[in-house]
PDB file of N, CA, C and O in Angstrom:
ATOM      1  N   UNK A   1      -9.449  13.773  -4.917  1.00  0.00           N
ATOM      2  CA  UNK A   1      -8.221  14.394  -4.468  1.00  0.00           C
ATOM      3  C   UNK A   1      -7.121  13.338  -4.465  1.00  0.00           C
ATOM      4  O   UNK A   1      -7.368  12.342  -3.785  1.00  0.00           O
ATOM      5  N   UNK A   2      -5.734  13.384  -5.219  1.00  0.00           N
ATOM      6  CA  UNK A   2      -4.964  12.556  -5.156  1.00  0.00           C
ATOM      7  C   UNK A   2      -4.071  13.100  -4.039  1.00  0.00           C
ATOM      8  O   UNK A   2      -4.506  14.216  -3.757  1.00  0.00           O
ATOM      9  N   UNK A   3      -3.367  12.900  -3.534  1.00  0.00           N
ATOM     10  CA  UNK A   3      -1.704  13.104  -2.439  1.00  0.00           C
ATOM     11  C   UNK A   3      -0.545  12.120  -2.516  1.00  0.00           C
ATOM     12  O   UNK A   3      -0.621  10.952  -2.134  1.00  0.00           O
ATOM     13  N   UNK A   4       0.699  12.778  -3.124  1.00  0.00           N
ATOM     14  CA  UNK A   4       1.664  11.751  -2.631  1.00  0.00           C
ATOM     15  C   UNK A   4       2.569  11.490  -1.435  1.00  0.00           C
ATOM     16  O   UNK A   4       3.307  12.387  -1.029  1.00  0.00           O
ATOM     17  N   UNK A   5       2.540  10.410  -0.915  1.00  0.00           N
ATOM     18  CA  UNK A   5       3.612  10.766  -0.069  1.00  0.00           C
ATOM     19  C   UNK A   5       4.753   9.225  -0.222  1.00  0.00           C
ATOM     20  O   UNK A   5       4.466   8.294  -0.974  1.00  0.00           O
ATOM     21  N   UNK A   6       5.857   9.247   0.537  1.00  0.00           N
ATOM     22  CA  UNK A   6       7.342   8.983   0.235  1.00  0.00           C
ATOM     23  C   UNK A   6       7.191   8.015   1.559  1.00  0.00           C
ATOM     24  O   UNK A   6       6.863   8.423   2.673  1.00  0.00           O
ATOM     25  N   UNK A   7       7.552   6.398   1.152  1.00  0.00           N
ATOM     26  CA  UNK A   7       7.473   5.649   2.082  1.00  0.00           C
ATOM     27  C   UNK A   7       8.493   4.494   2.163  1.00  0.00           C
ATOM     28  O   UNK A   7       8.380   3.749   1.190  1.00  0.00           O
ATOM     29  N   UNK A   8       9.438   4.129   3.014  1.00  0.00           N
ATOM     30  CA  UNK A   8      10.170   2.611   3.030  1.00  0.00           C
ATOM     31  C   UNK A   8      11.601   3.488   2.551  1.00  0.00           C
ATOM     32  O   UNK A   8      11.779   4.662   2.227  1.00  0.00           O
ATOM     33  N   UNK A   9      12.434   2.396   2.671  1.00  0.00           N
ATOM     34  CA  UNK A   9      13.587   2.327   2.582  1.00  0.00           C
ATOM     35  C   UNK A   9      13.803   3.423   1.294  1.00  0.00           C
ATOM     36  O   UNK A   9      14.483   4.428   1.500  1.00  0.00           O
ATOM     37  N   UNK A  10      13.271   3.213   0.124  1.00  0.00           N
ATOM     38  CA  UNK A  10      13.370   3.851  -1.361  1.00  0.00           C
ATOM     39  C   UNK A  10      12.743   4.841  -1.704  1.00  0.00           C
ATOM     40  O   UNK A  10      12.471   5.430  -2.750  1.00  0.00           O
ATOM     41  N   UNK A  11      12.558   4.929  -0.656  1.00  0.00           N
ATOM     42  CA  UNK A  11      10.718   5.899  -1.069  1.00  0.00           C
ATOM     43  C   UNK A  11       9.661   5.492  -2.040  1.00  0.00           C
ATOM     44  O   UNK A  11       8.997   6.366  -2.596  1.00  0.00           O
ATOM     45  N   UNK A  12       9.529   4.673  -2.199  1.00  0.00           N
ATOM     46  CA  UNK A  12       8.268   4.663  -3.082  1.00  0.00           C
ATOM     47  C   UNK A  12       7.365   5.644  -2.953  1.00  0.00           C
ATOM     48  O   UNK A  12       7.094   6.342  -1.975  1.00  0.00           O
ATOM     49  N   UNK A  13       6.707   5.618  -4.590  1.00  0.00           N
ATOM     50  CA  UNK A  13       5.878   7.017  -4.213  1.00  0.00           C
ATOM     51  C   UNK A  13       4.763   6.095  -4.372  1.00  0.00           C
ATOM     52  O   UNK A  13       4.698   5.115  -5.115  1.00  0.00           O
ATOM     53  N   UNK A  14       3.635   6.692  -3.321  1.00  0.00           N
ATOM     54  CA  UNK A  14       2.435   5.847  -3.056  1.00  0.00           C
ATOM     55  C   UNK A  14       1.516   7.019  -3.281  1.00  0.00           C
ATOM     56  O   UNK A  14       1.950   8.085  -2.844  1.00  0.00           O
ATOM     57  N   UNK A  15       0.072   7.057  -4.001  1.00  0.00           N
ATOM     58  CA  UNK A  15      -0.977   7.698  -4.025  1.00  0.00           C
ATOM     59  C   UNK A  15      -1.776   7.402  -3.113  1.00  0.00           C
ATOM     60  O   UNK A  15      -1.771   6.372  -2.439  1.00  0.00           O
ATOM     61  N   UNK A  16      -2.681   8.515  -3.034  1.00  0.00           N
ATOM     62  CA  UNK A  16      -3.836   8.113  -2.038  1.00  0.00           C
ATOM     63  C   UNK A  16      -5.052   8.961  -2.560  1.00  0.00           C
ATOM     64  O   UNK A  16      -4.858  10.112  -2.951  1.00  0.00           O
ATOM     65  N   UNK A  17      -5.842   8.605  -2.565  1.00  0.00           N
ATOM     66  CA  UNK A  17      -7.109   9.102  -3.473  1.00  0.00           C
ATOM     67  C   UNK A  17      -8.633   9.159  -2.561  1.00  0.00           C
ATOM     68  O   UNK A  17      -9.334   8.151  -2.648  1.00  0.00           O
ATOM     69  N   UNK A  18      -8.926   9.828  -2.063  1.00  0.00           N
ATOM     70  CA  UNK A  18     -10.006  10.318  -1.318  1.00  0.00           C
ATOM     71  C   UNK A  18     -11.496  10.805  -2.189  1.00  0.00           C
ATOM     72  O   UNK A  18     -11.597  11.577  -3.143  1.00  0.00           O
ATOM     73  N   UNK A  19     -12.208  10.290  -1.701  1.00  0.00           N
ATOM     74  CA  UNK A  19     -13.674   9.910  -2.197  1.00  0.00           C
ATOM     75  C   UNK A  19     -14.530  10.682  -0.810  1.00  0.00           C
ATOM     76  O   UNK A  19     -14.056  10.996   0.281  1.00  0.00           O
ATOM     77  N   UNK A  20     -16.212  10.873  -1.417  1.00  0.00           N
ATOM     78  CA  UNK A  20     -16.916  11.127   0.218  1.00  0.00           C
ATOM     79  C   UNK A  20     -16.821  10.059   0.679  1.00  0.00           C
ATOM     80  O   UNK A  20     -16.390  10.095   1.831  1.00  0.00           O
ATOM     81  N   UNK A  21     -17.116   8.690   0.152  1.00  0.00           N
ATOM     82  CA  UNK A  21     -17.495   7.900   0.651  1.00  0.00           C
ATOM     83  C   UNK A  21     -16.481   6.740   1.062  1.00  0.00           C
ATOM     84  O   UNK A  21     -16.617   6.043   2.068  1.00  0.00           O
ATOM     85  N   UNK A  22     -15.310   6.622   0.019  1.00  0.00           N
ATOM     86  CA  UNK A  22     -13.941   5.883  -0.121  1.00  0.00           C
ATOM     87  C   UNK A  22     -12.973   6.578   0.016  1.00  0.00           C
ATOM     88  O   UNK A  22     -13.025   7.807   0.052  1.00  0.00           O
ATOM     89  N   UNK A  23     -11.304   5.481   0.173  1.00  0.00           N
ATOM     90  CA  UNK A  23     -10.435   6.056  -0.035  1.00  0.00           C
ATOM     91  C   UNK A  23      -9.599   4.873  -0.817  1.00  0.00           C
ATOM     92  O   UNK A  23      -9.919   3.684  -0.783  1.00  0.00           O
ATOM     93  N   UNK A  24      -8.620   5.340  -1.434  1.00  0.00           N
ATOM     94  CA  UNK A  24      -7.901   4.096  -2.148  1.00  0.00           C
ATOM     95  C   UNK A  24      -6.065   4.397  -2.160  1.00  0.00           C
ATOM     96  O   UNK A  24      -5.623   5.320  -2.844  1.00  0.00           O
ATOM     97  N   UNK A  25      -5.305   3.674  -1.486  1.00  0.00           N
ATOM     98  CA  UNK A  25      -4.187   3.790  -1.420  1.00  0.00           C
ATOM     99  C   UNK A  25      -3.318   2.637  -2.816  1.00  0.00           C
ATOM    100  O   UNK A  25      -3.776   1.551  -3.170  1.00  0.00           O
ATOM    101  N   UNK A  26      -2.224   3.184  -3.287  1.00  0.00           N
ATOM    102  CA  UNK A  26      -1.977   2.497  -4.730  1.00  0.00           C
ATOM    103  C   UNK A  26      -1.005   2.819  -4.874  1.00  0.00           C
ATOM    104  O   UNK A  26      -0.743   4.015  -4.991  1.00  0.00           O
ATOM    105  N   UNK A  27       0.107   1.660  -4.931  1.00  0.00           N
ATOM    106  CA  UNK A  27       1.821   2.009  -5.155  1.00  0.00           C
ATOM    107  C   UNK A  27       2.071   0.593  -6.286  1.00  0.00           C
ATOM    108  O   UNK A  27       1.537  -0.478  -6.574  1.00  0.00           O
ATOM    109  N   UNK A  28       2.910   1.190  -6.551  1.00  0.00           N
ATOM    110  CA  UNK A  28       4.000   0.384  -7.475  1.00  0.00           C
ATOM    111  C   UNK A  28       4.850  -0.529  -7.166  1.00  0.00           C
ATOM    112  O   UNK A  28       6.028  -0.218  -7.345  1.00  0.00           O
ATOM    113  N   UNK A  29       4.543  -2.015  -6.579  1.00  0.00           N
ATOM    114  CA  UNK A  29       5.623  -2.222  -5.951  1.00  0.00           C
ATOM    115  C   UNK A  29       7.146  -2.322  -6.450  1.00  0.00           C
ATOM    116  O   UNK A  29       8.233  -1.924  -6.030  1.00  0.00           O
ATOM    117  N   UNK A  30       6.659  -3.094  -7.616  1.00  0.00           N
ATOM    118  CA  UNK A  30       7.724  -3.415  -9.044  1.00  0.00           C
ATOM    119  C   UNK A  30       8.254  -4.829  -8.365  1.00  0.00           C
ATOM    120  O   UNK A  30       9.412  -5.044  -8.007  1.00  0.00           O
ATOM    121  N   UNK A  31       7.332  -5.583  -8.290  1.00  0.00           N
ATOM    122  CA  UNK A  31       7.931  -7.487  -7.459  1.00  0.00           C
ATOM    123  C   UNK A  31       6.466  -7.343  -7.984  1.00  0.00           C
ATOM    124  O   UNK A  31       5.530  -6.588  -8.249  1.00  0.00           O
ATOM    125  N   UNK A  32       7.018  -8.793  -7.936  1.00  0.00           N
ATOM    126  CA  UNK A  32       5.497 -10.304  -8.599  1.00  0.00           C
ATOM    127  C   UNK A  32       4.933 -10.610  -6.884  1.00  0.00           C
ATOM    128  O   UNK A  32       5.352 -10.724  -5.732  1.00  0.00           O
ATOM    129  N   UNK A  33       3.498 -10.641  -7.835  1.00  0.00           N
ATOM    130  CA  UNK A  33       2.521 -10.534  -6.760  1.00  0.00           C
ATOM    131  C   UNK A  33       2.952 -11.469  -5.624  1.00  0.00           C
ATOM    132  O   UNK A  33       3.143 -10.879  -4.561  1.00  0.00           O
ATOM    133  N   UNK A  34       3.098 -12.458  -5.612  1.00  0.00           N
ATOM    134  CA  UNK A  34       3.785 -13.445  -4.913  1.00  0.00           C
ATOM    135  C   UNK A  34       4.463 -13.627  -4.068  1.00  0.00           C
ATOM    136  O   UNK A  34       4.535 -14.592  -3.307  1.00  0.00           O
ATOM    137  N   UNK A  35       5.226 -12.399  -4.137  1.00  0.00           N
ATOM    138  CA  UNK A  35       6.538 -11.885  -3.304  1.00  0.00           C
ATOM    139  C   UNK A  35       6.020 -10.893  -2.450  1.00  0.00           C
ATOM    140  O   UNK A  35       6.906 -10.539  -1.673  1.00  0.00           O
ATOM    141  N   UNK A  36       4.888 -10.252  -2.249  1.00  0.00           N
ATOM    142  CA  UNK A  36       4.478  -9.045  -1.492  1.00  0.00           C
ATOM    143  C   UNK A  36       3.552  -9.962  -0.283  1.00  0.00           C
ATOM    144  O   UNK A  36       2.920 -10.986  -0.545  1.00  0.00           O
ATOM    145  N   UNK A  37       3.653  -9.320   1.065  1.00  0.00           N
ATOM    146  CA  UNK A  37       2.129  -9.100   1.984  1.00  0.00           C
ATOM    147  C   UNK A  37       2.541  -8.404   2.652  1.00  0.00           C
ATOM    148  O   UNK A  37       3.646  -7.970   2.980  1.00  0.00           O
ATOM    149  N   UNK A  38       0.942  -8.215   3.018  1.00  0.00           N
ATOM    150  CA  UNK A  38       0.816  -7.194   3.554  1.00  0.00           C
ATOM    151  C   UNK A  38      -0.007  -7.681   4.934  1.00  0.00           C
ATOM    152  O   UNK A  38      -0.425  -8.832   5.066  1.00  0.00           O
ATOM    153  N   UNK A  39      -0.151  -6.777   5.799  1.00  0.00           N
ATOM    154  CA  UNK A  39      -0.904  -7.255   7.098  1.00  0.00           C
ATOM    155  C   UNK A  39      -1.349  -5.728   7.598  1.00  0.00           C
ATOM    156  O   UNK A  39      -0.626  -4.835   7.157  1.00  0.00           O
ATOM    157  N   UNK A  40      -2.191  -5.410   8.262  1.00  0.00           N
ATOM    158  CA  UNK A  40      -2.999  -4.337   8.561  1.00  0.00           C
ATOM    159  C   UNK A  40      -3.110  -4.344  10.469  1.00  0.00           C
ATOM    160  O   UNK A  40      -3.555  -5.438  10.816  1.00  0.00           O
ATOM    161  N   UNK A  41      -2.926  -3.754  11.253  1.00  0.00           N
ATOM    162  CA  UNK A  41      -2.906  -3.680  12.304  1.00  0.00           C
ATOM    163  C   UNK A  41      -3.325  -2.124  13.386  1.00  0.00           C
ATOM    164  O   UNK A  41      -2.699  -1.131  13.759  1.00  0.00           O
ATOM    165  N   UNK A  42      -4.063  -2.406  13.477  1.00  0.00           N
ATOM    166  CA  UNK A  42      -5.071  -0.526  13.849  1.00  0.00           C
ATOM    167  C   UNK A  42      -5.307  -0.124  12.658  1.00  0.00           C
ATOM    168  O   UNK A  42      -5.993  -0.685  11.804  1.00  0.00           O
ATOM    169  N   UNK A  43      -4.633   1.037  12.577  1.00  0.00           N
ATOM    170  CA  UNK A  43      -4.823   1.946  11.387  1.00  0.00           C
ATOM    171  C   UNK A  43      -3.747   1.736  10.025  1.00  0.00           C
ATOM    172  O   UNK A  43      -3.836   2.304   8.937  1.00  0.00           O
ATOM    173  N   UNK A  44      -2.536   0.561  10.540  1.00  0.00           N
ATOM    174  CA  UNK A  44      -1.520   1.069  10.129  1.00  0.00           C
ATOM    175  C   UNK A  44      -1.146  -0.179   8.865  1.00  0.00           C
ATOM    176  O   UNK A  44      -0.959  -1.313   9.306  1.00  0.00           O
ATOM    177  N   UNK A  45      -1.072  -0.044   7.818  1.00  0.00           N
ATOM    178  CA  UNK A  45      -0.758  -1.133   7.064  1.00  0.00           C
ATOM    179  C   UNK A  45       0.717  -1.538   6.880  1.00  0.00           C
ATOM    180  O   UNK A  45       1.626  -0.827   6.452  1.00  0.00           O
ATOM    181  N   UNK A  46       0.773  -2.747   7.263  1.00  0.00           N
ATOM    182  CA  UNK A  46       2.611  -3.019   6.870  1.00  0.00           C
ATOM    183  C   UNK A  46       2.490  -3.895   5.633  1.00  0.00           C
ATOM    184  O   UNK A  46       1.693  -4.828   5.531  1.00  0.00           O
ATOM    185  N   UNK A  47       3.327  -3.520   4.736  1.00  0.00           N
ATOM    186  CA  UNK A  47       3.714  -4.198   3.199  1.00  0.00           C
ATOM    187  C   UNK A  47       5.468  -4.605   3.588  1.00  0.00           C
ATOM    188  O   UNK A  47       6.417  -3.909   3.951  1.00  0.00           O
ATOM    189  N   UNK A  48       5.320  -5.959   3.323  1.00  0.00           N
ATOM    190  CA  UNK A  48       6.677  -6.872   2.785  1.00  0.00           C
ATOM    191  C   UNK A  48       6.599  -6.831   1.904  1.00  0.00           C
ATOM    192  O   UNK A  48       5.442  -6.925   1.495  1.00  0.00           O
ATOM    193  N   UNK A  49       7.747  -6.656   0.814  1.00  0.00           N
ATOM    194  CA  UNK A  49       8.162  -6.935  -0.406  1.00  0.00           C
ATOM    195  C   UNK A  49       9.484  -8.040  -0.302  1.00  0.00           C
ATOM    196  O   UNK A  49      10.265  -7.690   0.583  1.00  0.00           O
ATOM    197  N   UNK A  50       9.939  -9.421  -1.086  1.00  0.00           N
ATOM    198  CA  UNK A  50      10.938 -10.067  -1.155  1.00  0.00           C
ATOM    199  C   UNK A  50      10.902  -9.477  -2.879  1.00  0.00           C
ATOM    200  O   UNK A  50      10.204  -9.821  -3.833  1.00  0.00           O
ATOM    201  N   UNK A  51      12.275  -8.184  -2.703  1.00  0.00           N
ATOM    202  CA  UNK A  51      12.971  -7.808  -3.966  1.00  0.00           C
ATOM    203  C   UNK A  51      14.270  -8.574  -4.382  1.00  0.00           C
ATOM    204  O   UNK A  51      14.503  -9.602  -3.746  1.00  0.00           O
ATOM    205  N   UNK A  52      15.088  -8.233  -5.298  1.00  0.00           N
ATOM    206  CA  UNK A  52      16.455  -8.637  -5.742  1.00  0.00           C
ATOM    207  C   UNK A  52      17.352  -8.080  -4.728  1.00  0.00           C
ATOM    208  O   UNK A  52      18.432  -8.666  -4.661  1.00  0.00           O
ATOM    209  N   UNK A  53      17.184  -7.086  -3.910  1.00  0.00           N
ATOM    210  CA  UNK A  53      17.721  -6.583  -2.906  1.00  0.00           C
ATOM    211  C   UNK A  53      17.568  -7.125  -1.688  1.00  0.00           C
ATOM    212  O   UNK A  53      18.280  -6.890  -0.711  1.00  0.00           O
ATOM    213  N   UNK A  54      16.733  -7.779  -1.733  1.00  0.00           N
ATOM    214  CA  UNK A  54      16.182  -8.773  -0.421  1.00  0.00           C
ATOM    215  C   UNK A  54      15.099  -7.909   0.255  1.00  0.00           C
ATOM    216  O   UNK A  54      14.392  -7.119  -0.371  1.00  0.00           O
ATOM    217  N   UNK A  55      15.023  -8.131   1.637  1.00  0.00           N
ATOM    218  CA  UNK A  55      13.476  -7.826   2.091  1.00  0.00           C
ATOM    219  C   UNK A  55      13.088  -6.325   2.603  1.00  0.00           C
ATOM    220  O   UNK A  55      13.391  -5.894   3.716  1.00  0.00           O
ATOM    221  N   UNK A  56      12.466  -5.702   1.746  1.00  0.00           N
ATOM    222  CA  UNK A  56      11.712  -4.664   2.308  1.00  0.00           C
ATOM    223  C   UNK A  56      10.949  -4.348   2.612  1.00  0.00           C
ATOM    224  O   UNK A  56       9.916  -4.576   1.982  1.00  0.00           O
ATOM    225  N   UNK A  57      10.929  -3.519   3.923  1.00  0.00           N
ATOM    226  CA  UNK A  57       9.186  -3.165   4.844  1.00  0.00           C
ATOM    227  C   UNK A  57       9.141  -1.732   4.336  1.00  0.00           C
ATOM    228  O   UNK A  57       9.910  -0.848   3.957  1.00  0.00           O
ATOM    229  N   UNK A  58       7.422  -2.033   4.586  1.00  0.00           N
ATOM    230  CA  UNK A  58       7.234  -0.346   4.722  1.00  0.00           C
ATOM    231  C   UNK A  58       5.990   0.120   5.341  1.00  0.00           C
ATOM    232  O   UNK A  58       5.039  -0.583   4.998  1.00  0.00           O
ATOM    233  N   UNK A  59       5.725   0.937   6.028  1.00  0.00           N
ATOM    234  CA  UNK A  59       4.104   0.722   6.676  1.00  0.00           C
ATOM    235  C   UNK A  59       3.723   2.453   6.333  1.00  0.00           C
ATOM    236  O   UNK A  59       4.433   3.458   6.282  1.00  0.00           O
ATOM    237  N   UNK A  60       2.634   2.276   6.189  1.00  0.00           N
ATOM    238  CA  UNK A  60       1.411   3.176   5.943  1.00  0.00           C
ATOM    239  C   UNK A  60       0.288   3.404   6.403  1.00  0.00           C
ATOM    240  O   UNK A  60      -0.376   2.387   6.601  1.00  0.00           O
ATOM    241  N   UNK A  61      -0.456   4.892   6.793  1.00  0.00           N
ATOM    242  CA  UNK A  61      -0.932   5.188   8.562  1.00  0.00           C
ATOM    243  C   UNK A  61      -2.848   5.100   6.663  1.00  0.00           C
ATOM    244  O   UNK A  61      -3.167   5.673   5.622  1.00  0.00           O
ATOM    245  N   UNK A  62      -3.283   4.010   7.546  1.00  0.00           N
ATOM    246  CA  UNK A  62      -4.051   4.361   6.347  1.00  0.00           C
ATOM    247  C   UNK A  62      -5.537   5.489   7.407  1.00  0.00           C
ATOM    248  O   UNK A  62      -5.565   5.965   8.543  1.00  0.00           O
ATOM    249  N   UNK A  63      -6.320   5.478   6.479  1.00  0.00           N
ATOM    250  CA  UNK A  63      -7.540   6.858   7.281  1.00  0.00           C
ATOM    251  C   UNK A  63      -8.674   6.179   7.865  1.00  0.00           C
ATOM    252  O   UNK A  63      -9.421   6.867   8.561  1.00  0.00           O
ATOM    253  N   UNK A  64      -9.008   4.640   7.670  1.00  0.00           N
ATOM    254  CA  UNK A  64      -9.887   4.243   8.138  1.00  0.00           C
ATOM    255  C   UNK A  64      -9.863   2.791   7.994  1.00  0.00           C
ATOM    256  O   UNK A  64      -8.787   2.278   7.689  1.00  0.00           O
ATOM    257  N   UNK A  65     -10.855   2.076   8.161  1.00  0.00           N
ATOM    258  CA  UNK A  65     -10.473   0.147   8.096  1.00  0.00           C
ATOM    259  C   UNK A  65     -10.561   0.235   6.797  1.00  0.00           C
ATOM    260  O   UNK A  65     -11.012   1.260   6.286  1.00  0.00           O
ATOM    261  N   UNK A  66     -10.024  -1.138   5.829  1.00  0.00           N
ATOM    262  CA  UNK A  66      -9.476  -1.372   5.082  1.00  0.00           C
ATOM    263  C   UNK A  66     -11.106  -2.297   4.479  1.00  0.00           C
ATOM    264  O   UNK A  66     -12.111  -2.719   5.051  1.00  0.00           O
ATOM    265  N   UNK A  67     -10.855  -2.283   3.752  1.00  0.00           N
ATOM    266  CA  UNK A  67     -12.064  -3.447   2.888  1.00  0.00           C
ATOM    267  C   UNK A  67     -11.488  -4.408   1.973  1.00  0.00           C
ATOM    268  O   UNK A  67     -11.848  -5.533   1.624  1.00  0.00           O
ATOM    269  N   UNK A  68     -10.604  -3.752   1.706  1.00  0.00           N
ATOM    270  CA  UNK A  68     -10.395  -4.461   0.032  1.00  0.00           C
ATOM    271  C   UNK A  68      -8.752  -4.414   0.252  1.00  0.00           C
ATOM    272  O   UNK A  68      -8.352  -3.316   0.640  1.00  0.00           O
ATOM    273  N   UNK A  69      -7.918  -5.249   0.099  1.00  0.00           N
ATOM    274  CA  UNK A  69      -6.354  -5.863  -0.436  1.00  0.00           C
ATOM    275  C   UNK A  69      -6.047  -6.443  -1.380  1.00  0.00           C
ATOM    276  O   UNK A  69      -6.217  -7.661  -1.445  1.00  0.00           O
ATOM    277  N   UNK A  70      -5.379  -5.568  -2.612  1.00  0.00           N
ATOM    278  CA  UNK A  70      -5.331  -6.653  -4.291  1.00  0.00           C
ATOM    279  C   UNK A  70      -3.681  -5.730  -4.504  1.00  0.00           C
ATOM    280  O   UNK A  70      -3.344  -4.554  -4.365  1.00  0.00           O
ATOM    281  N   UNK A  71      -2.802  -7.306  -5.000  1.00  0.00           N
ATOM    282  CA  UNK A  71      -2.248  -7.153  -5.787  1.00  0.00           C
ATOM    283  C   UNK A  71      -2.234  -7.325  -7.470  1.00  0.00           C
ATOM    284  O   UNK A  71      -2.778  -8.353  -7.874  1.00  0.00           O
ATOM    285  N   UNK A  72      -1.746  -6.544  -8.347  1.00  0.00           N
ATOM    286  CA  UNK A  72      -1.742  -6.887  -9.485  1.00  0.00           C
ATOM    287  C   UNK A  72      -0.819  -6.501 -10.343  1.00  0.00           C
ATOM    288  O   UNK A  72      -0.613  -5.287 -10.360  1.00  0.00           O
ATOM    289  N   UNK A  73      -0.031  -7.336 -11.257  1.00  0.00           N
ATOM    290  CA  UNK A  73       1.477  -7.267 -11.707  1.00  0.00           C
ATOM    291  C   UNK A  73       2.065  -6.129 -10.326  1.00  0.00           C
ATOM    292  O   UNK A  73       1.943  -4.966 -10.710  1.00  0.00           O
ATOM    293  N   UNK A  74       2.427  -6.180  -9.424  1.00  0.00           N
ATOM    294  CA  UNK A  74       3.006  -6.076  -8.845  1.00  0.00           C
ATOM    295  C   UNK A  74       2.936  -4.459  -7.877  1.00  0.00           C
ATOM    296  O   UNK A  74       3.633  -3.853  -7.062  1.00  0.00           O
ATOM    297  N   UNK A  75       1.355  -4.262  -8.743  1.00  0.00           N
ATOM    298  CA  UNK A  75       0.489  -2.892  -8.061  1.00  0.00           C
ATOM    299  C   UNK A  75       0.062  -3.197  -6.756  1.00  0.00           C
ATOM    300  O   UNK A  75      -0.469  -4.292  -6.577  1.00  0.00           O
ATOM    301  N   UNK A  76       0.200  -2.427  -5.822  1.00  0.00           N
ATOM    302  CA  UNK A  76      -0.445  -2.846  -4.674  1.00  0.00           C
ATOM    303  C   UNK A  76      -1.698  -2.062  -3.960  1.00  0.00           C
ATOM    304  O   UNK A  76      -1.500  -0.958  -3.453  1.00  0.00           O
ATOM    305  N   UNK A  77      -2.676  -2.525  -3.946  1.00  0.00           N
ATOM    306  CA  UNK A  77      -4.075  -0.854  -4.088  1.00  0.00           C
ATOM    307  C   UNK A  77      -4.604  -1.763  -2.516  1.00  0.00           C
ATOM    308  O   UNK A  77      -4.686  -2.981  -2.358  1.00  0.00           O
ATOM    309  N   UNK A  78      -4.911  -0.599  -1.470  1.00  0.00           N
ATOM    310  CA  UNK A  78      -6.212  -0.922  -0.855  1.00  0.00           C
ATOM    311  C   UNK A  78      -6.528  -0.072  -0.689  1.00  0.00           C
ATOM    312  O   UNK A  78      -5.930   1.003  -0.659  1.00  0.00           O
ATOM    313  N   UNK A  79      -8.016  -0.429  -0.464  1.00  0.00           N
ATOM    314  CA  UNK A  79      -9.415   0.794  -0.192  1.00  0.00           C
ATOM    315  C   UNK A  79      -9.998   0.167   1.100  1.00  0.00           C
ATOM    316  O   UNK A  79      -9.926  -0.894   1.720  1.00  0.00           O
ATOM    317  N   UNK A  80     -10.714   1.572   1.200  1.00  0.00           N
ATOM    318  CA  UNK A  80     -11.483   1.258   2.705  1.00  0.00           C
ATOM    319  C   UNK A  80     -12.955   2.306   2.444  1.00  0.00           C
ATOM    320  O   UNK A  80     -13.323   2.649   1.321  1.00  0.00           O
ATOM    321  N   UNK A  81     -13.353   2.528   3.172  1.00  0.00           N
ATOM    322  CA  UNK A  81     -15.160   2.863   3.305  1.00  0.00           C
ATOM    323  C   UNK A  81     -14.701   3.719   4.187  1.00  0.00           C
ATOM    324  O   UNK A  81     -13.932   3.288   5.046  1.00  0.00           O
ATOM    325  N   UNK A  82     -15.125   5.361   4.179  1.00  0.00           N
ATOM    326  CA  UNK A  82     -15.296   6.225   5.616  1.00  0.00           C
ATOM    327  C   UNK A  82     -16.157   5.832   6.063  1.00  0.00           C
ATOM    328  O   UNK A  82     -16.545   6.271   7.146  1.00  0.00           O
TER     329      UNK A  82
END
């Protein structure tokens, strides 16, 4: 099952992809890996981005703990385990 929903200043559109067993959240940031973190706190993930616009937050209510945090060219995916 994919879902989008609309997050941060721009909305980015972020997927979320539900498994029995997984789930996997996956946005676009469009910034070099370098320039992004992220930090996880309860349920709730916060992503920094340093853009050409300067600094944007954005947080996301994720469904369960997190396992896995990867950026790549400037994709930002985490998964977690139900």
């Amino acid at each position: 099952m994919s879902t989008m929903q609309l997050s941060g200043e721009n909305e980015r559109i972020v997927r979320r992809y539900e498994y029995d067993d997984s789930w996997v959240f996956v946005t676009d940031l469009q910034v070099a890996d370098e320039d992004v973190s992220v930090d996880v706190v309860g349920s709730t993930a916060i992503v920094v981005a340093d853009t050409d616009e300067g600094v944007s937050e954005a947080e996301f209510e994720l469904p369960g703990a997190e396992t896995s945090i990867t950026t790549n060219n400037g994709v930002l995916t985490i998964t977690g385990d139900r």
